[in-house]
N, C-alpha and C positions, 0 to 999 in steps of 0.2 A: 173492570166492572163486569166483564163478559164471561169471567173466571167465577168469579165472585156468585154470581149469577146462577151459573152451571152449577156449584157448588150446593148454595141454597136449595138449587130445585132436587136435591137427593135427601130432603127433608122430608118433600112432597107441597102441598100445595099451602105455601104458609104466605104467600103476595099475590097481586095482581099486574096483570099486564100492564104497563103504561102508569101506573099508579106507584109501584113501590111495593113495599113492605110495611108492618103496622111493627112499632118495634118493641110492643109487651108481647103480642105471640107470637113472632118470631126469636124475642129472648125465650119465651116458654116451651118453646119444641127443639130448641136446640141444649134446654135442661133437662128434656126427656129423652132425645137423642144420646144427650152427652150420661146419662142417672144421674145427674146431680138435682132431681126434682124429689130425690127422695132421703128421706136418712139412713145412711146406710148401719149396721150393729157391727162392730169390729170388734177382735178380741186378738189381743197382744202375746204369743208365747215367748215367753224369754225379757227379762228384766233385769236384765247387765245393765251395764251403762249405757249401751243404747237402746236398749227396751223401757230403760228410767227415762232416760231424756224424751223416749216418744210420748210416754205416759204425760207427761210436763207440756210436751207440744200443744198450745192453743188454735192450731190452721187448722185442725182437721172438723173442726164443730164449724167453724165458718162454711166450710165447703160440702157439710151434710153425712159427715163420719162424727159420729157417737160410739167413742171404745165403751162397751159393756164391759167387758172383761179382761183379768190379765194373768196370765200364768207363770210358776216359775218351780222347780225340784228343790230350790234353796229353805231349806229351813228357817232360814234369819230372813226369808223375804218374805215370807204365807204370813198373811194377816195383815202386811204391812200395807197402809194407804196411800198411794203418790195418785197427785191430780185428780182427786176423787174417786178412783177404782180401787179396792180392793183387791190385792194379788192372793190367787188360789192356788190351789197343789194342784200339777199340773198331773198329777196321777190322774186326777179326778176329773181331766178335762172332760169327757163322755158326758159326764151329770152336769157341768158348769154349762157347756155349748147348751144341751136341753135347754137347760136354764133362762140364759143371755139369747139363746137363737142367733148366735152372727151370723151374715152373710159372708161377710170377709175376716181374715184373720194377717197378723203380720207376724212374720218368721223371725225374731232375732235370737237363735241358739247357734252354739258353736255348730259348723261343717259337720262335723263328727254325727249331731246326732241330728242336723234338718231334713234327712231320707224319713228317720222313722220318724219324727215327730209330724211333717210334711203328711204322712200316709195317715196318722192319728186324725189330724186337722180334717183330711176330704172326709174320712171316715166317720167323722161327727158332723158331717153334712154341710162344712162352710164350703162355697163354690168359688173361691179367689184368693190368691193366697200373694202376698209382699212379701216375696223373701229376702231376708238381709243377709243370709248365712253366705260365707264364701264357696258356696255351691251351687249349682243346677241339680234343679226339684225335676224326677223324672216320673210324672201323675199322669191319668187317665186325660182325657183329652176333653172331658167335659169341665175340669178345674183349671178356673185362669190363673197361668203363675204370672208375676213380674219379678225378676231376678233384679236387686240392687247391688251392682257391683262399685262400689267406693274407691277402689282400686281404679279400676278400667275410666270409672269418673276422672278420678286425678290423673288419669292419662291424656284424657279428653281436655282436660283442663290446659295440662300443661303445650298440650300440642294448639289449642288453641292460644295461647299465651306465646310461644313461639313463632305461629304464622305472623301475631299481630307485630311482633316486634321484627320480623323481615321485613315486613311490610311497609313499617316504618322509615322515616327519612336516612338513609344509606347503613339500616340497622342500626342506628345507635339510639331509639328510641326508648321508652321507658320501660321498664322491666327486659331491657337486653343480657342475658347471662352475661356476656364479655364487657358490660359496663364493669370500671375501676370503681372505687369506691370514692375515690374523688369526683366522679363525674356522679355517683349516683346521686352524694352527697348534695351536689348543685340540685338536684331536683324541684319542684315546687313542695312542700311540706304539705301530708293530708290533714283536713280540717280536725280540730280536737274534738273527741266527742263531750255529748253534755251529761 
C-alpha cells in the first residue's frame, strides 16, 4: 500500500489524506497521464500482410487510436479499402499527413527502406513512430520511436517458456522440449474452440 501510495502521489494531488482516493478522478488523471484521454490520428505505412492485418485490428479504437490513414508504393493496393481506410500512394504521403494530421504513424516496410521512409514520416510532422521494420530508426530526439522486434519477442517467449518448464516438477512439466511424445500424448487435451 506504501508503494502503491508513493506511486499515485507522482500524479500530484488526486486523494486525501486519511480518506482514500475518489476512483472516477483518479481513473481520469491517470488517462491524462497515461494519453489515453485523447484520440489519438495514426496513419499506417506499409500494407503487407501485416500492415493488412493491423488495418483489420479492432483494439486500437477501444484504446483511443483512430487510423486516419494508410499508405502503400503497390499499385494493386492504392485505392483499395481494408477496415474502413482507404490505402493511398505513399509518394504522396506529404499531402495525405496535411490531410489526416496524424500524431502517430506505424512503420511496417521492409528494413531496406524504414531509414527513409522513418525520415519522410518525422518530416510530415507525426511525433511517434511504431516501427515494425527489422530495424532501429535512428531520428531526431524529439520523435518517439518503439521498435517492435517479433524476433527478440519469440526469444522472450521461448525463454520464458523454458524457465517455466525447469521450474516445474523435476522438469518434466508441460511444454518440456525433452518430453517423448508419449508422455506429451498423456497430457490433458486443450478445450475445443466454439
Amino acid at each position: 500500500p506504501e508503494v502503491v501510495r508513493r506511486d499515485l502521489a507522482w500524479l500530484g494531488s488526486v486523494g486525501r489524506r486519511g480518506v482514500g482516493y475518489e476512483v472516477s478522478m483518479l481513473a481520469g488523471r491517470l488517462r491524462a497521464v497515461l494519453g489515453s484521454d485523447t484520440v489519438w490520428r495514426v496513419a499506417l505505412v506499409g500494407t503487407g500482410s501485416l500492415g493488412h492485418a493491423l488495418l483489420r485490428y479492432q483494439g486500437f479504437s477501444r484504446l483511443g487510436f483512430e487510423l486516419v490513414a494508410a499508405l502503400d508504393t503497390d499499385p494493386k493496393r492504392i485505392g483499395e479499402k481494408i477496415g474502413g481506410v482507404k490505402i493511398s500512394d505513399a509518394v504522396a504521403m506529404e499531402s495525405v499527413f496535411k490531410r489526416y494530421r496524424p500524431q502517430l504513424a506505424i512503420l511496417a516496410v521492409p528494413a531496406e527502406a524504414a531509414a527513409e521512409v522513418a525520415i519522410r514520416i518525422a518530416r510530415a510532422g507525426v511525433t511517434g513512430i511504431l516501427n515494425f521494420a527489422p530495424t532501429s530508426l535512428k531520428l531526431p530526439r524529439e520523435i518517439g520511436v518503439v521498435n517492435v522486434d517479433l524476433a527478440s519477442e519469440m526469444q522472450r517467449l521461448a525463454f520464458h517458456v523454458s524457465q517455466m518448464t525447469r521450474a516445474s516438477d523435476a522438469g518434466q512439466g508441460p511444454g518440456n522440449p525433452s518430453e517423448t511424445m508419449a508422455q506429451k500424448n498423456t497430457r490433458e487435451p486443450l478445450p475445443k474452440s466454439q
